[in-house]
C-alpha positions in Angstrom: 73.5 2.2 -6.5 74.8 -1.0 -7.0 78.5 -2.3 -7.9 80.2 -5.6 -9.8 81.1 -8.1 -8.0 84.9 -6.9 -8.1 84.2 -3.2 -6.8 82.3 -4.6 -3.6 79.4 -2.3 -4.3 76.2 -2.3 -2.9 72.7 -0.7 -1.9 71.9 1.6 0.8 69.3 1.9 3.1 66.5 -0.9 4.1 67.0 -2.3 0.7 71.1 -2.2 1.3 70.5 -4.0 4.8 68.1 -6.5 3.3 70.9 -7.6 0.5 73.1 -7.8 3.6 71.3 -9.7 5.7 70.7 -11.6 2.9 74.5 -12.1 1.7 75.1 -12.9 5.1 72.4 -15.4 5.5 74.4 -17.3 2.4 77.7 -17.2 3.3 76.9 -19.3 6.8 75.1 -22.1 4.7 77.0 -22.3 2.2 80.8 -21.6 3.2 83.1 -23.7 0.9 80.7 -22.0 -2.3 82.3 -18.5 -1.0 85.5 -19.7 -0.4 85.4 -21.3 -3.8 84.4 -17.7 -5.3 87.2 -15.8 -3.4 89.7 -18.5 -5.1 88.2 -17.1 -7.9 88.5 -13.8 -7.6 91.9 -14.1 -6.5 93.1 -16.3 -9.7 91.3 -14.3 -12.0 93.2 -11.1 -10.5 96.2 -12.4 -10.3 95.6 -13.8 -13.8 96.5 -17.3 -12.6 94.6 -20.6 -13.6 94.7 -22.5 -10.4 94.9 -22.0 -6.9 98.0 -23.2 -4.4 99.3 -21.9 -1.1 101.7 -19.1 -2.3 98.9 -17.0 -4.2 97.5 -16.0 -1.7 100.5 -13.8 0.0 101.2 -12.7 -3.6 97.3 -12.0 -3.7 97.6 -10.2 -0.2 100.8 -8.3 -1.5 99.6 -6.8 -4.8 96.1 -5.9 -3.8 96.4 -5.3 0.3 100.3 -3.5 0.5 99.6 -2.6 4.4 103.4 -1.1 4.2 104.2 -0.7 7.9 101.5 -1.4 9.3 103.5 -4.3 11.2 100.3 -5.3 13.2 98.4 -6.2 9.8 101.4 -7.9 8.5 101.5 -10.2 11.5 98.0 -10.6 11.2 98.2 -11.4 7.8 101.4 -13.6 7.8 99.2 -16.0 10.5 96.6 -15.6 8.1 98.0 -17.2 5.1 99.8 -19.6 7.6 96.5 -21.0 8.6 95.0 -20.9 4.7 98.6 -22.8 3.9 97.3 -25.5 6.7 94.2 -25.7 5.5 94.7 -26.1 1.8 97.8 -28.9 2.7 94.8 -30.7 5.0 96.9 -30.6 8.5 93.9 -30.0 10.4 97.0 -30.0 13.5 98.6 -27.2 12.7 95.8 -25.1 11.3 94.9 -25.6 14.9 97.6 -24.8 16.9 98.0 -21.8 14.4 94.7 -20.3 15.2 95.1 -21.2 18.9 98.1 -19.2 18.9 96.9 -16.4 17.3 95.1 -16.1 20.1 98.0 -16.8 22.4 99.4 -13.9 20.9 96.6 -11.1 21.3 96.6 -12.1 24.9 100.6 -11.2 25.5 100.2 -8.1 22.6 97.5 -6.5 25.1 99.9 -7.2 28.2 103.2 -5.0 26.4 101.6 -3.8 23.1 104.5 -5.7 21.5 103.9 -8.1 18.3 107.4 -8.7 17.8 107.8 -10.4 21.6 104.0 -12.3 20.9 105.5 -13.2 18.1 108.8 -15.4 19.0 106.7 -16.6 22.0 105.9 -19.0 19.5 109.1 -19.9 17.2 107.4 -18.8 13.7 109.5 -17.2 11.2 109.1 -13.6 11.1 106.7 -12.6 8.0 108.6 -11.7 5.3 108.2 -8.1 5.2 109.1 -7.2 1.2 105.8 -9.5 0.3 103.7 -6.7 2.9 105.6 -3.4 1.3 107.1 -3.0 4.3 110.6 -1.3 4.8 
């Protein structure tokens, strides 16, 4: 069957993995369009009427509660960090963000701790309440 654009539905079999391949094909051409339809989405959802670099979290928050699931979280505060970079055009420190994102898988895999990957690099802690998280 297929779904709404909301429900993330789709097709199965060859005809599912044509639309993919297909949806795929799109979003590498034309990135900002997608981008511009996720703001969308996310606006329309959050019944807002323009986008800015706290609805995102509250976005993240309402729809994606990952609770403590502290590896998310982390994953998601860097996330929206980047996003906030990106949307305030400091090419810099989306940079240096995503570079240490990076930074930090490599010393999560060495003590399977976010926390210490975390203050490796000085960012505030994410602000758990916004995740769910006790």
């Amino acid at each position: 069957g297929s779904g709404s654009d909301d429900d993330g539905g789709g097709s199965s079999g060859l005809r599912g993995a044509a639309q993919f391949e297909c949806l795929r094909h799109s979003m590498e051409k034309y990135p900002a369009e997608f981008s511009k339809k996720i703001e969308k989405r996310m606006m329309r959802r959050m019944s807002e009427t323009g986008m800015d670099s706290t609805l995102p979290m509250q976005y993240f928050g309402k729809f994606a509660p990952v609770g403590n699931q502290r590896t998310l979280a982390y994953l998601g505060s860097l996330l929206m960090m980047v996003l906030e970079a990106d949307m305030e055009d400091d090419p810099d420190r989306r940079r240096f963000l995503l570079l240490s994102g990076l930074m930090m898988m490599e010393q999560y895999c060495l003590d399977e701790n976010w926390e210490v990957a975390w203050r490796l690099l000085d960012l505030a802690q994410p602000d758990w309440a916004a995740f769910g998280a006790a």
